[in-house]
C-alpha positions as CSV (number, residue, x, y, z in Angstrom):
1,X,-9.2,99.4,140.1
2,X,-10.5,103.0,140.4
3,X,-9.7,103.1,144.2
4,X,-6.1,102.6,143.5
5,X,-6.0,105.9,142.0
6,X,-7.5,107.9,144.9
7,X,-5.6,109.7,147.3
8,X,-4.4,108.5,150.5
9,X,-7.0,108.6,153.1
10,X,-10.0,108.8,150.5
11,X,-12.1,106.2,151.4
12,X,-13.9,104.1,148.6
13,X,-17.2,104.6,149.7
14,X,-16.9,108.0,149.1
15,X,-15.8,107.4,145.4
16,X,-19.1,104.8,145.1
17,X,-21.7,107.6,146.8
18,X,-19.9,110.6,144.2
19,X,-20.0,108.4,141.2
20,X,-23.4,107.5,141.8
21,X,-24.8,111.1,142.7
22,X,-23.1,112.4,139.3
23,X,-24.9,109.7,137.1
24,X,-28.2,111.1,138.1
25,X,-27.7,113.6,135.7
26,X,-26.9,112.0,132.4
27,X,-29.1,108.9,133.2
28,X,-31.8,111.4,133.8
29,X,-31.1,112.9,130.5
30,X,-31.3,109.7,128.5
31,X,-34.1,108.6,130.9
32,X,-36.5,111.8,129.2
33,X,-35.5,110.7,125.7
34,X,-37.8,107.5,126.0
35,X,-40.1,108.4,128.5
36,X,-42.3,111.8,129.0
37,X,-43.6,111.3,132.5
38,X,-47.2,112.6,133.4
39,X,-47.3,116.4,135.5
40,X,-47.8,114.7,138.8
41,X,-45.0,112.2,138.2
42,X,-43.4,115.3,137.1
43,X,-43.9,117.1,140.2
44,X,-43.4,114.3,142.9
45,X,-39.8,113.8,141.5
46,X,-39.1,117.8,141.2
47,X,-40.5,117.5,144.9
48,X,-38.0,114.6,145.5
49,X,-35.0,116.2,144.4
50,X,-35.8,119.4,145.8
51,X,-35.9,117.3,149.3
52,X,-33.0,115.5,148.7
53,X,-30.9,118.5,147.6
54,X,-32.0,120.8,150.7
55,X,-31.1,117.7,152.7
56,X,-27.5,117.7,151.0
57,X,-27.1,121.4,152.1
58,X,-28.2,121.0,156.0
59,X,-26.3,117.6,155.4
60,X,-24.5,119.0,159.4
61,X,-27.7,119.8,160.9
62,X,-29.5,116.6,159.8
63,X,-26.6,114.3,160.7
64,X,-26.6,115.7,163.9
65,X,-30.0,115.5,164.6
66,X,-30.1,112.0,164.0
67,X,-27.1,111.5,165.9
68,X,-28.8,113.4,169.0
69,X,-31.8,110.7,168.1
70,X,-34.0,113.5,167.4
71,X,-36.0,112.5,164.4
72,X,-39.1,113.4,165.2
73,X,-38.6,116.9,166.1
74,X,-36.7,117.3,162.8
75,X,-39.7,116.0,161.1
76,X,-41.8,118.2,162.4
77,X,-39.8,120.7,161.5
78,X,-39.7,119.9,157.9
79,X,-43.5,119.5,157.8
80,X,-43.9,122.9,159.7
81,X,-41.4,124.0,156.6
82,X,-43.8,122.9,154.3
83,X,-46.9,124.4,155.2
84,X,-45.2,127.5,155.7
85,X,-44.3,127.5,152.5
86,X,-47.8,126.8,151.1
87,X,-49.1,129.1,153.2
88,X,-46.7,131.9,152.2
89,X,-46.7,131.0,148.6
90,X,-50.7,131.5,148.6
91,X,-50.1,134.8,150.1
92,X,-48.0,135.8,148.0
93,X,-49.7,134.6,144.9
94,X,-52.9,136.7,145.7
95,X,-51.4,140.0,146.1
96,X,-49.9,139.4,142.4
97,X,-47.0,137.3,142.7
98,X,-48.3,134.5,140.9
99,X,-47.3,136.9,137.6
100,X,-43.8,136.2,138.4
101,X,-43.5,133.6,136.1
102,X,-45.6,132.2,133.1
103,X,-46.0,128.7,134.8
104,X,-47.1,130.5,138.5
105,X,-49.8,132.7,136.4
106,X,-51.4,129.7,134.3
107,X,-51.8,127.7,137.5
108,X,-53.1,130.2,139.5
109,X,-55.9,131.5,136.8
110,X,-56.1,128.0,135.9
111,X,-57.5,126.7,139.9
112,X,-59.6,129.8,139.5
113,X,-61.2,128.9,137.0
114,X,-61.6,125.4,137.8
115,X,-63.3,126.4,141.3
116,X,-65.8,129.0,139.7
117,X,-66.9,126.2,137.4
118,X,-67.5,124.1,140.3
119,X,-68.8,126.5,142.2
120,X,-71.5,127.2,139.7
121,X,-71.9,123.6,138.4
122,X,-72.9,123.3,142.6
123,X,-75.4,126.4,142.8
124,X,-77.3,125.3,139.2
125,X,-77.8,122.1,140.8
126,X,-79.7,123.3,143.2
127,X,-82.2,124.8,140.6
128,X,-85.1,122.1,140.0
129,X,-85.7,122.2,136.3
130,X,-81.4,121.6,136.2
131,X,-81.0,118.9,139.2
132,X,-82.6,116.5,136.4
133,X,-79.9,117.3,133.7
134,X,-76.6,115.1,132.9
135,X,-73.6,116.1,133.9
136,X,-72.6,116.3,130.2
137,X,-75.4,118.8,129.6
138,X,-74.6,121.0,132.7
139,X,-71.1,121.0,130.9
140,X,-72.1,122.2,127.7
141,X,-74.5,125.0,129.2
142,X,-71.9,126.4,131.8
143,X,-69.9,127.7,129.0
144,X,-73.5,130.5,128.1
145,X,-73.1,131.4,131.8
146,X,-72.1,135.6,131.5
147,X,-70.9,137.1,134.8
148,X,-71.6,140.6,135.9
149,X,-71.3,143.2,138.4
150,X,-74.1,145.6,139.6
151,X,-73.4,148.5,142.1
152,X,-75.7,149.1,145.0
153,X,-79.2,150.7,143.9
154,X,-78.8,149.6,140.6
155,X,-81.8,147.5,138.9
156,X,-81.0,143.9,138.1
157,X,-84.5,143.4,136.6
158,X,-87.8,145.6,136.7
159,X,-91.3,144.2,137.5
160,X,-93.5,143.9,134.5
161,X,-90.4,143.8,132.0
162,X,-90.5,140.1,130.1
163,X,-88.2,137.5,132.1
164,X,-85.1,136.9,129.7
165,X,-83.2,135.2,132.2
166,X,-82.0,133.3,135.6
167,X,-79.5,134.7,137.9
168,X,-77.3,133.3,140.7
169,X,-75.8,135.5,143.2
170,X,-72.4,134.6,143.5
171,X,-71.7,137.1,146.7
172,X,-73.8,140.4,147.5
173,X,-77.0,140.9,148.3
174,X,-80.2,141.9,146.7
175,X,-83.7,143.0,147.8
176,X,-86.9,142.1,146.1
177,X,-89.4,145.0,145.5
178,X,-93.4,145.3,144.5
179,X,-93.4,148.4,142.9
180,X,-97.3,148.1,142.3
181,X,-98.0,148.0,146.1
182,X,-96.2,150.7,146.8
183,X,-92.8,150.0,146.7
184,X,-93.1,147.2,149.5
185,X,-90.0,144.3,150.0
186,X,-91.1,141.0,149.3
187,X,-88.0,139.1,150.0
188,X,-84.3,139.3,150.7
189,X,-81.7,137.2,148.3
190,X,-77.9,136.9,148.9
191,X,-74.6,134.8,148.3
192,X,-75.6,131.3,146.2
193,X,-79.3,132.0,146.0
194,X,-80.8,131.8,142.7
195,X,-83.8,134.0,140.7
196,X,-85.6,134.4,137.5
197,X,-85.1,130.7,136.8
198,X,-88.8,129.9,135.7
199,X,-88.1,132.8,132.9
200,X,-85.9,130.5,130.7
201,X,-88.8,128.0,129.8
202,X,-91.6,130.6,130.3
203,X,-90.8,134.3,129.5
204,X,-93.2,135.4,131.9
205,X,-93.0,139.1,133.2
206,X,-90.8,139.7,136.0
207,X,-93.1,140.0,139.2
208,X,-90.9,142.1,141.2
209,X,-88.3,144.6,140.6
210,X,-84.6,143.1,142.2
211,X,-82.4,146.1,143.3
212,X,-78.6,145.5,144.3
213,X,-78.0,146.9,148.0
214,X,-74.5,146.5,148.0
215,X,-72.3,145.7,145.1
216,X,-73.3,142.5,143.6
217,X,-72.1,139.6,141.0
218,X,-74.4,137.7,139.8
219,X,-73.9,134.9,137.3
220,X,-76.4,135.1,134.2
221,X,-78.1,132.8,131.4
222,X,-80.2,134.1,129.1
223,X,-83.5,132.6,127.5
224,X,-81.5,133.2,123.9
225,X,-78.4,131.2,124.9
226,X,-80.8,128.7,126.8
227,X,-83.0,128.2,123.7
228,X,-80.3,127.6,121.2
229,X,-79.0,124.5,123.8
230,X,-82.6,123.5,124.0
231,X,-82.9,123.2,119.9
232,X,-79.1,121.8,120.0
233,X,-80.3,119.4,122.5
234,X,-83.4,116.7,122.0
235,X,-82.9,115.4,125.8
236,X,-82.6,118.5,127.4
237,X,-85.6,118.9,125.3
């Protein structure tokens, strides 16, 4: 038997736990030549063995926190580990360091993404002629959406020009003027609220001129980009 060749004072068990720790590695290499786990499978085994391995490491402090019957108050420390971590890793990761590697930079521009979709999926619904479309049809008319930037006192559209468009503020602010009554503020829009929207289907002329007070991004769709989904499209129709 393989314990007759260890050393004296080598217990067995040890030989068992060793054996068994070193055949994770080629039975996890066979393992991935039948199987190609999903990304969050993926990640809750890399998330596993990265647990398991730290563990191994503080293998003295662990032990004797459990000895001391402290288990609580060395969970709490590993889930005060963990959100530190988060945290910090966010931090980092918004002051550039998500460029550190390929995998850190497509996940990063990858949840932007997703959230100013959804973000803008949330502020067209709020739009009347859109709170009656599919979700299917939102999808195919996000893609149209142009973003731009305006800097304060800059036109955004002028009163008495043909309406070509709707606009959503995604953050700034903008103030609504009648130049034909001398020059008097009608209204006041900012973050999420939407204008122009009736353009799209009618082209009317703009009734006021919108001026940017402070720099101002605003998400666009044009009656051209609107119209060619409206032809492509008998039920938005």
């Amino acid at each position: 038997m393989l314990t007759d060749l260890l050393p004296a004072g080598v217990p067995a068990q040890a030989l068992i736990f060793g054996l068994i720790s070193a055949a994770s590695l080629p039975f996890g290499a066979l393992l991935a030549l039948f199987w190609i786990p999903r990304p969050r499978v993926t990640a809750a085994l890399m998330a596993f063995g990265g647990g398991a391995l730290l563990a191994a490491l503080t293998l003295d402090l662990v032990g004797e926190a459990m000895r001391k019957h402290d288990f609580y108050a060395l969970a709490l420390g590993c889930l005060l580990g963990c959100v530190a971590f988060v945290v910090l890793n966010q931090i980092v990761n918004e002051r550039g360091g998500f460029l550190r590697s390929f995998a850190t930079t497509s996940e990063y521009l990858a949840k932007l993404k997703s959230a100013h979709v959804r973000s803008l999926a949330e502020r067209l619904s709020s739009v009347p002629m859109f709170r009656v479309l599919p979700p299917d049809l939102i999808a195919d008319l996000l893609p149209q959406v142009q973003e731009r930037t305006y800097q304060p006192g800059t036109t955004i559209i002028r009163q008495g020009e043909p309406g070509d468009g709707l606009f959503v503020i995604e953050r700034g602010e903008v103030d609504f003027i009648d130049e034909r009554n001398g020059g008097r503020k009608m209204r006041t829009l900012y973050d999420h609220d939407v204008f122009g929207e009736m353009a799209l289907l009618t082209g009317e002329p703009r009734s006021a001129t919108a001026v940017a007070v402070k720099e101002t991004s605003v998400w666009s769709i044009f009656k051209e980009q609107f119209d060619r989904l409206l032809h492509a499209s008998p039920e938005l129709a």
